[in-house]
C-alpha positions, 0 to 999 in steps of 0.5 A, a space after each residue: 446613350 445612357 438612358 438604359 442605364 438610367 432606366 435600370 437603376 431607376 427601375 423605370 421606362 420612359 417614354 420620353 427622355 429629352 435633353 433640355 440643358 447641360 453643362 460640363 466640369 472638366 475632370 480626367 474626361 468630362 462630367 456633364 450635369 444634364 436635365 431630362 424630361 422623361 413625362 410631360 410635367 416630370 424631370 430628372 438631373 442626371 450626372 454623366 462621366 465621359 472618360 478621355 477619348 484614348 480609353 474608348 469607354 461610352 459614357 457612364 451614369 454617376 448619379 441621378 436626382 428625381 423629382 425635379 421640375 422644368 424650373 428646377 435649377 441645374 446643380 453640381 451635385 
């Protein structure tokens, strides 16, 4: 769901934008650090917020890091 959003701020297409690993931090709604493969040998972490279900918001894309690797560890950031 954020892949558009992902796509404009990083002024970008990609063709492939797999999930290969999360994880959560609980907040008002739910943070999710996720690692994406958008190329063959190219990653990128992105940070998502979900808000609490009664606000009836889709997910929202906080901050992306580039450049990363299928090695490169999942970090707060």
């Amino acid at each position: 769901q954020v892949k558009p959003q992902f796509e404009s701020r990083a002024n970008t297409n990609c063709i492939v934008f797999t999930a290969i690993e999360y994880k959560t931090q609980v907040v008002a709604g739910t943070m999710y650090f996720i690692k994406v493969q958008v190329s063959d040998a190219e990653y990128v972490h992105l940070k998502v917020f979900q808000s609490l279900p009664h606000e009836n918001l889709g997910p929202s894309l906080v901050n992306f890091q580039t450049g990363k690797t299928r090695d490169d560890p999942l970090t707060y950031f």
